[in-house]
C-alpha positions in Angstrom: -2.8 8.2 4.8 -4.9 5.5 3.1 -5.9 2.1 4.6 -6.7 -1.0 3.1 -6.5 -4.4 4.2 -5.3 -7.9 3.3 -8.8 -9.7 1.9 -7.6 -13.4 3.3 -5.9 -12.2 6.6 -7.6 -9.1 7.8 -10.9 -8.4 6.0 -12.6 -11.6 6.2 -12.1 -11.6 9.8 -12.7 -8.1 10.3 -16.1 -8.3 8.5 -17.2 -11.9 10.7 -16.1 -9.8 13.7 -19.2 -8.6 15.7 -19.7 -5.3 17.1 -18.0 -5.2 20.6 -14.7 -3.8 22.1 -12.1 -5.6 19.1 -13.8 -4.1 16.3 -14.2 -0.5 17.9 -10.4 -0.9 18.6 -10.0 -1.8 15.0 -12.3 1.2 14.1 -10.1 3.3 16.1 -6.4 1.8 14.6 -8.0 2.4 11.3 -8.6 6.0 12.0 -5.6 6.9 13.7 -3.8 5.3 10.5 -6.3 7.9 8.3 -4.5 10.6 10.7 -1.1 9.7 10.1 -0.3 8.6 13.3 1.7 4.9 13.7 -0.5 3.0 16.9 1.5 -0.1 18.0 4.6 -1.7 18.2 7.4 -1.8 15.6 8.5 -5.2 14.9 12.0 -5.3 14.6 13.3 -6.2 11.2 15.1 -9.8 12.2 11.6 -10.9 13.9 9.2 -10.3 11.2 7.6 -13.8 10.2 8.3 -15.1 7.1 5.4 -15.6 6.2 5.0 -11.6 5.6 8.0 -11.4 3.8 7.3 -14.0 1.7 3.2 -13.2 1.3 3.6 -9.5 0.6 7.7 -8.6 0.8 7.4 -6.9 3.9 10.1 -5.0 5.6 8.3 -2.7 8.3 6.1 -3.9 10.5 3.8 -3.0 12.9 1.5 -4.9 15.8 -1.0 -3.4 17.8 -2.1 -5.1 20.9 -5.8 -4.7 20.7 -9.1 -5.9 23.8 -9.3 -10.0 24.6 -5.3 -10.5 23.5 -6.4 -10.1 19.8 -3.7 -8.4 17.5 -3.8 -6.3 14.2 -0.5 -6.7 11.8 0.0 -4.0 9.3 2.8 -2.5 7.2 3.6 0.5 5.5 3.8 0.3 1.7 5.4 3.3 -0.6 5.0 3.1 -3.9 6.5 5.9 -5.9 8.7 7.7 -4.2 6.7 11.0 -4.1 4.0 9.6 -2.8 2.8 9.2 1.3 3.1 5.7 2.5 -0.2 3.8 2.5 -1.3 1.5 5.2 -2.2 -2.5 4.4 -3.4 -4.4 7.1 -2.0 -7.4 6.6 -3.6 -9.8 9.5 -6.1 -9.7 12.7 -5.8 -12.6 14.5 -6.5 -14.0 18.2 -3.5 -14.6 20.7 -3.4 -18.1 19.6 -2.8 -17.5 15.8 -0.8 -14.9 16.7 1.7 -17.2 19.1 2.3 -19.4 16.2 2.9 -16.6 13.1 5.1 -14.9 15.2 6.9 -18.2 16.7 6.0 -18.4 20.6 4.7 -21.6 22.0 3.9 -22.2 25.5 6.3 -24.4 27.1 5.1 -28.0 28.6 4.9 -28.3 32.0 6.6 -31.7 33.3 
């Protein structure tokens, strides 16, 4: 299938990233998506962040735990309805950022 990515929330970070084991693991999300495979987790529909269905009208989603708690967000988009699904990235984010899109905090310790 085809891949492309978000330009704010996934390919500016992708492109600062440097070589190591979170952009390999990107590398090899990004092929596997080529391959038409679906690597991750499925997010279920009443726990996708609003912020996706607001941003980009999302209503499948997909999260991929990838090295050093870093995660990659990405949906499936159909356009015509003969046509294979395409993959957008939609964000790649560390644990932190991805606590607070997703709504878990840490709880304070009395």
């Amino acid at each position: 299938m085809d891949v492309s990515g978000d330009q704010r929330d996934f390919n500016s970070v992708y492109e600062a990233l440097p070589n190591g084991p979170i952009k390999t693991s990107v590398q090899d999300v990004i092929q596997s998506l080529k391959n038409d495979s679906l690597p991750g987790e499925h997010v279920k529909r009443n726990q996708i962040p609003e912020y996706y269905i607001k941003r980009h009208g999302v209503q499948i989603l997909y999260r991929v735990a990838l090295p050093q708690h870093w995660r990659l967000i990405y949906t499936l988009l159909t356009l015509k309805k003969k046509e294979k699904p395409k993959a957008f990235l939609l964000e790649l984010m560390d644990h932190d950022k991805y606590n607070k899109r997703f709504g878990y905090f840490k709880k304070k310790s009395s």
